[in-house]
C-alpha positions as CSV (number, residue, x, y, z in Angstrom):
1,X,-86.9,230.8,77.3
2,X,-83.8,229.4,74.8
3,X,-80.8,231.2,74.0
4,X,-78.3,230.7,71.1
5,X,-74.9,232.8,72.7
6,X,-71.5,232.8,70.4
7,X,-68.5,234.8,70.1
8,X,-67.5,237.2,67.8
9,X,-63.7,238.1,67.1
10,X,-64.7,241.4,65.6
11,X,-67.2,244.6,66.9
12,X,-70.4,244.1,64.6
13,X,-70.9,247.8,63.0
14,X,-73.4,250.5,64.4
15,X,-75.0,250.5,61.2
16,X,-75.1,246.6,61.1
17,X,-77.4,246.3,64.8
18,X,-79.4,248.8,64.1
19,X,-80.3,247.0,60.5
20,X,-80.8,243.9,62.8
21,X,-82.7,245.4,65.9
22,X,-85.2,247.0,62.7
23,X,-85.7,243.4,60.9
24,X,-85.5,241.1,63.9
25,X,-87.9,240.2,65.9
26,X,-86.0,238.4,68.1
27,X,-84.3,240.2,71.5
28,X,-80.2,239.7,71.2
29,X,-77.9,241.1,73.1
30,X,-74.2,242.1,72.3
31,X,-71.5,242.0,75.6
32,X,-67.9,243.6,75.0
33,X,-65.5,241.4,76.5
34,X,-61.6,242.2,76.4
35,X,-60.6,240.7,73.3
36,X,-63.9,239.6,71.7
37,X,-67.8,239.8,71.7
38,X,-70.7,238.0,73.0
39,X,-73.5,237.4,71.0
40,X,-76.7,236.6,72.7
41,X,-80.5,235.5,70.8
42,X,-83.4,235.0,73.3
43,X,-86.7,233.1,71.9
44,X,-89.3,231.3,73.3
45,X,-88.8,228.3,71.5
46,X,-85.7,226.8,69.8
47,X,-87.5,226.9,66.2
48,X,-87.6,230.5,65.9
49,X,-83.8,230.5,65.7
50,X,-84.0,229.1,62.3
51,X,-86.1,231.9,61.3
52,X,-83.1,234.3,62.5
53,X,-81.1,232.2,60.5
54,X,-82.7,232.3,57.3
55,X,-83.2,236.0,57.8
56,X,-79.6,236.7,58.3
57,X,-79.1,234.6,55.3
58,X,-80.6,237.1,53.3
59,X,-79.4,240.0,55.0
60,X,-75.4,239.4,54.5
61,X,-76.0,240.0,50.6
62,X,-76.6,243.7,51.7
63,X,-74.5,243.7,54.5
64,X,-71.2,241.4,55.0
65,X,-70.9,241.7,58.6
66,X,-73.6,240.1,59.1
67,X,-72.5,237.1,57.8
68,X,-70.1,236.2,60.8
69,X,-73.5,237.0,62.7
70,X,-75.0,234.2,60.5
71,X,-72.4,231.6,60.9
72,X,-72.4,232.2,64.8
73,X,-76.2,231.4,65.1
74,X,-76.1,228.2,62.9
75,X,-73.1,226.9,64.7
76,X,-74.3,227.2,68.1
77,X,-76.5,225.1,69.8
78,X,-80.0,226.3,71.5
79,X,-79.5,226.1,75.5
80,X,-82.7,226.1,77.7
81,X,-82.7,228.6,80.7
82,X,-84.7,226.7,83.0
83,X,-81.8,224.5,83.3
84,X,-78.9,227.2,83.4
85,X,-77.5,229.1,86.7
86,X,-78.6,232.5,85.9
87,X,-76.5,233.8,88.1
88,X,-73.0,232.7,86.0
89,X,-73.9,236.1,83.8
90,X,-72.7,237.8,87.2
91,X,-69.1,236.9,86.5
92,X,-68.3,238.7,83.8
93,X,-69.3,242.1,85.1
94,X,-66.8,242.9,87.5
95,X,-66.3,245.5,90.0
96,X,-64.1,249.3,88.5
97,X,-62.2,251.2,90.3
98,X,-62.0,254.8,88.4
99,X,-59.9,256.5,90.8
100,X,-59.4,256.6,94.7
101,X,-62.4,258.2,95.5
102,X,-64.9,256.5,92.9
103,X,-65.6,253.4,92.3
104,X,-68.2,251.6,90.3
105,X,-70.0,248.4,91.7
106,X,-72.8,246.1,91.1
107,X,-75.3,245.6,94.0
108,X,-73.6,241.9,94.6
109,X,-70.1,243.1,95.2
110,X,-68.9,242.4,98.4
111,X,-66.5,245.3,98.3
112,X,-69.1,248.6,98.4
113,X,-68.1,251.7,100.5
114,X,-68.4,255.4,101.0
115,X,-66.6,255.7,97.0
116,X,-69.4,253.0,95.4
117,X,-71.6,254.2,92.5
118,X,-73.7,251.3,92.4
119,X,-75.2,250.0,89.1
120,X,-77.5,247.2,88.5
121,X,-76.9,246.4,84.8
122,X,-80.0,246.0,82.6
123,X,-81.0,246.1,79.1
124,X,-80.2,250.1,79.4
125,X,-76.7,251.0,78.2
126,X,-74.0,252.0,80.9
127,X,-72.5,249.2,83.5
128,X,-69.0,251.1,83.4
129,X,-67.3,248.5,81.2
130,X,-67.6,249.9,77.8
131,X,-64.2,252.1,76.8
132,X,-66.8,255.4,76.0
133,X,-68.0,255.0,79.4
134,X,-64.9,254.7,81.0
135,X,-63.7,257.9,78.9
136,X,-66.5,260.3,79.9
137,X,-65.5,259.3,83.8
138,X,-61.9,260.1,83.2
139,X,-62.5,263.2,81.7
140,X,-65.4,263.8,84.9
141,X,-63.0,263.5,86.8
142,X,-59.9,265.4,85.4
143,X,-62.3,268.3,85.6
144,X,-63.0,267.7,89.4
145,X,-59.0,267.7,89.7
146,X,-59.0,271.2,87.4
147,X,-61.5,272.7,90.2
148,X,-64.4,272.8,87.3
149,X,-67.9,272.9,89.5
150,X,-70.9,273.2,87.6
151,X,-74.1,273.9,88.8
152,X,-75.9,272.2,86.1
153,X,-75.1,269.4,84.3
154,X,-77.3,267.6,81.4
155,X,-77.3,263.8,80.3
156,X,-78.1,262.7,77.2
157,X,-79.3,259.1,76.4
158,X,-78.8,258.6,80.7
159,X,-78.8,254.9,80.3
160,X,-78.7,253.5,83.5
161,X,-77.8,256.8,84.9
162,X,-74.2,256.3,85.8
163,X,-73.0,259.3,84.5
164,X,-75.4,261.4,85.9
165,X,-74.4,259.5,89.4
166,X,-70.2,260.4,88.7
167,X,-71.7,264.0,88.5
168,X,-73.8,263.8,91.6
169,X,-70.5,262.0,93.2
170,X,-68.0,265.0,92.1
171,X,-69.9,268.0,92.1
172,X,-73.1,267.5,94.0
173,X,-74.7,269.8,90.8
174,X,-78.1,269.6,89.5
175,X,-78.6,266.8,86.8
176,X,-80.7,267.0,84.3
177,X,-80.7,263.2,82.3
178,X,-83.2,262.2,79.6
179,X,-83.8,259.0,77.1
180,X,-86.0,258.1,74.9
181,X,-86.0,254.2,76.1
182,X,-88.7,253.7,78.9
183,X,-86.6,251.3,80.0
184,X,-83.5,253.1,80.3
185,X,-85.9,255.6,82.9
186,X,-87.2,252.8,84.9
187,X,-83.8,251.4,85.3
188,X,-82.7,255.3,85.9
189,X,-84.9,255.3,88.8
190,X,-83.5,251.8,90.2
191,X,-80.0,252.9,90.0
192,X,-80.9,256.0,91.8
193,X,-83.0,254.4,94.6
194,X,-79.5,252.4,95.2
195,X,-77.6,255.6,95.3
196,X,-79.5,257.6,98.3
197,X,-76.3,258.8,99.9
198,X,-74.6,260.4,96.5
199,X,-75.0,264.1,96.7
200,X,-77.0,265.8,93.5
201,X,-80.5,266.8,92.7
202,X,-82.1,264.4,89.6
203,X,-84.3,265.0,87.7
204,X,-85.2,262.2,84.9
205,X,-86.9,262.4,81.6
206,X,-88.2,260.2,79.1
207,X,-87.7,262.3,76.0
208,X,-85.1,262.8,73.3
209,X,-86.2,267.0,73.2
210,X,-83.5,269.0,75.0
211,X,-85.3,271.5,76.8
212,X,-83.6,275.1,75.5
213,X,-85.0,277.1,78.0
214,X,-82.5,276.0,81.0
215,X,-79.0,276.5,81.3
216,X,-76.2,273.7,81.6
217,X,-72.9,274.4,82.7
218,X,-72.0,270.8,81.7
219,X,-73.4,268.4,78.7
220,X,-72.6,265.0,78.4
221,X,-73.5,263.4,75.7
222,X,-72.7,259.5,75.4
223,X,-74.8,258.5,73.0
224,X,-74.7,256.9,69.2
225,X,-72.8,258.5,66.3
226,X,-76.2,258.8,64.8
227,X,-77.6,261.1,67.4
228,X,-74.2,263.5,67.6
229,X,-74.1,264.1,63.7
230,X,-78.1,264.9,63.4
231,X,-78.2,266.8,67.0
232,X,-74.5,268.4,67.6
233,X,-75.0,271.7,66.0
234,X,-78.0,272.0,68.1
235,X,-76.8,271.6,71.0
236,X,-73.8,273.9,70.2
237,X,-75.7,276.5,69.7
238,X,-77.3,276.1,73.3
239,X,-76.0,279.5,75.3
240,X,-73.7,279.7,78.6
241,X,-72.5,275.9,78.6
242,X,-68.9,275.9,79.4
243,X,-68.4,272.3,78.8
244,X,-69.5,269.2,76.4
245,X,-68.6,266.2,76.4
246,X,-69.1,264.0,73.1
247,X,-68.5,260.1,73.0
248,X,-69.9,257.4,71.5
249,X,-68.2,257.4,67.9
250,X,-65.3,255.2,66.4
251,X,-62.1,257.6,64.9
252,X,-63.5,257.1,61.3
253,X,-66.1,259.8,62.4
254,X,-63.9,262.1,64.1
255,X,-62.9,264.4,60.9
256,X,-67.2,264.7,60.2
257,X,-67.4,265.6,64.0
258,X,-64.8,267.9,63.7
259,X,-65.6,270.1,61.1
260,X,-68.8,270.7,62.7
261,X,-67.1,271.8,65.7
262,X,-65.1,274.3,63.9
263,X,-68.2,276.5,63.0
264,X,-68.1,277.1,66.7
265,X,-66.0,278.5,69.6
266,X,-65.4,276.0,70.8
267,X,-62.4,274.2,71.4
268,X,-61.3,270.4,72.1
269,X,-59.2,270.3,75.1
270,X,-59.5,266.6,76.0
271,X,-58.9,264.1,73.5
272,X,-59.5,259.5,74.9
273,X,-59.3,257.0,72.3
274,X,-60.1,253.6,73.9
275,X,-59.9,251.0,71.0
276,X,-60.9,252.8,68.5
277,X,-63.5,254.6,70.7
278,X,-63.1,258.4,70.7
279,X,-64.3,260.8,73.5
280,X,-64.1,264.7,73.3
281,X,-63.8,267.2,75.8
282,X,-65.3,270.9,74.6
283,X,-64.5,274.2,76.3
284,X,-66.7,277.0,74.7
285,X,-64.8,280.1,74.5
C-alpha cells in the first residue's frame, strides 16, 4: 500500500468531496488539524496516483477547489507503508477533556478513568476533534446542567457512536443511533464493546429510514448539510420531541436552515459557531 499525504491551507468544500468520493476510485482521507488540513490518497501501487492526477486535472475546470487538491498530489512524493511506523498516525489524535465529568479517549491513552468515553477512530466519522462534534457535547451537556433527562434519544448518521455514548454517559436514556455506512455500524458496535460500564440501552441500525412509530425526547442529528435540508422538515414534523439538535453546516447555510425552522414551533435556544461550523439547539414549543 502507497500513500501520497499533503496539506491543505483551506477546508476543501462539501460539495467538492463528495464530487471526488463519486469520480475517484481511489480511498483519500481528509484530517482537520488546527490551522490546516491533511490530505491523504491510498493505492496499491504508486502509478495509480497519476491517474488521480490527470483526473483532477480535468475536474478543476468545473470545480476550482480542486485545483489546490491537484497541485497537492503532484507535488508530493508516493511513501510506501511497509516501511512507515503506523503507529505515528496515533499522535495527532489526542486525548479531550469536555468537562469534569467526561472525557473522550482513544483506547491507547494512558489517562482513562471512571469519566472516559472511549473511541477507536476509524474510517466512520466522530473521534471528538471536529468543532461540530465538540458542539453537540457542549450543548449535551448544558442540558444535563439545565436538569433536561430524556428517556429517548435518537442518533442520526451515529458514526462511531460517540454521541450516542455522551447520551448514555449523561442520561443513562434509551438510544436509538442509525447510518447508512456499514462501516460506521461495525465500528458502532466496537466503540460500544469498549464502553461496557456507560449506562444506556443501544440499539443500532444500519438504515437512513427514521422509524416514525417511536417517540424521541431527544434528536441529534450531526450529519451533512445535504441530509438536514432534504430530511429536516421531516423530522420536524416527528410528534412529542422536546429537543433537536442540528450540526453539521457552515454559517452560509444557516438563513436556508432557518427559514425552514420557522414553519414550526420550534425555537433555537442554543446557538455554537466553531470556525465557521454552526450547531443548533431546538426546543419545540
Amino acid at each position: 500500500m502507497y500513500t501520497r499525504e499533503f496539506i491543505l491551507k483551506k477546508r476543501i468544500s462539501e460539495e467538492s468531496l463528495e464530487l471526488l468520493h463519486q469520480v475517484c476510485n481511489l480511498p483519500f482521507s481528509e484530517f482537520e488539524l488546527k490551522n490546516h488540513f491533511l490530505i491523504t490518497f491510498y493505492a496499491k501501487n504508486p502509478s495509480e496516483f497519476d491517474v488521480i492526477s490527470q483526473l483532477l486535472n480535468q475536474l478543476k475546470l468545473i470545480n476550482s477547489d480542486l485545483k489546490d487538491l491537484e497541485q497537492g498530489i503532484n507535488n508530493s512524493k508516493s511513501i510506501n507503508l511497509s516501511n512507515v511506523n503506523m503507529d505515528n498516525w496515533k499522535s495527532f489524535l489526542s486525548d479531550i477533556q469536555i468537562s469534569k465529568s467526561i472525557s473522550i479517549q482513544m483506547p491507547w491513552s494512558d489517562k482513562i478513568d471512571a469519566n472516559s468515553i472511549l473511541i477507536n477512530p476509524s474510517l466512520a466519522f466522530g473521534t471528538g476533534h471536529h468543532q461540530t462534534t465538540q458542539s453537540c457535547i457542549k450543548i449535551l451537556c448544558r442540558l444535563k446542567d439545565e436538569n433536561f433527562n430524556p428517556k429517548t434519544a435518537l442518533d442520526i448518521g451515529t458514526g462511531t457512536g460517540i454521541l450516542s455514548f455522551v447520551c448514555g454517559k449523561l442520561f443513562g436514556c434509551k438510544i436509538f443511533a442509525i447510518d447508512n455506512d456499514r462501516n460506521a455500524i461495525d465500528q458502532f458496535n466496537n466503540n460500544l464493546e469498549l464502553n461496557k460500564e456507560i449506562e444506556g440501552n443501544y440499539f443500532v441500525s444500519f438504515t437512513s429510514d427514521i422509524d416514525f412509530n417511536k417517540q424521541y425526547d431527544l434528536i441529534i442529528m450531526n450529519i451533512s448539510s445535504n441530509y438536514i435540508m432534504k430530511n429536516l422538515e421531516q423530522i420536524l414534523n416527528l410528534k412529542n420531541y422536546k429537543y433537536i439538535i442540528i450540526s453539521g453546516f457552515i454559517f452560509n447555510d444557516l438563513q436556508s436552515i432557518n427559514m425552514c425552522i420557522n414553519d414550526y414551533k420550534v425555537k433555537i435556544v442554543k446557538l455554537y459557531s466553531q470556525d465557521d461550523w454552526v450547531t443548533l439547539g431546538l426546543i419545540n414549543e
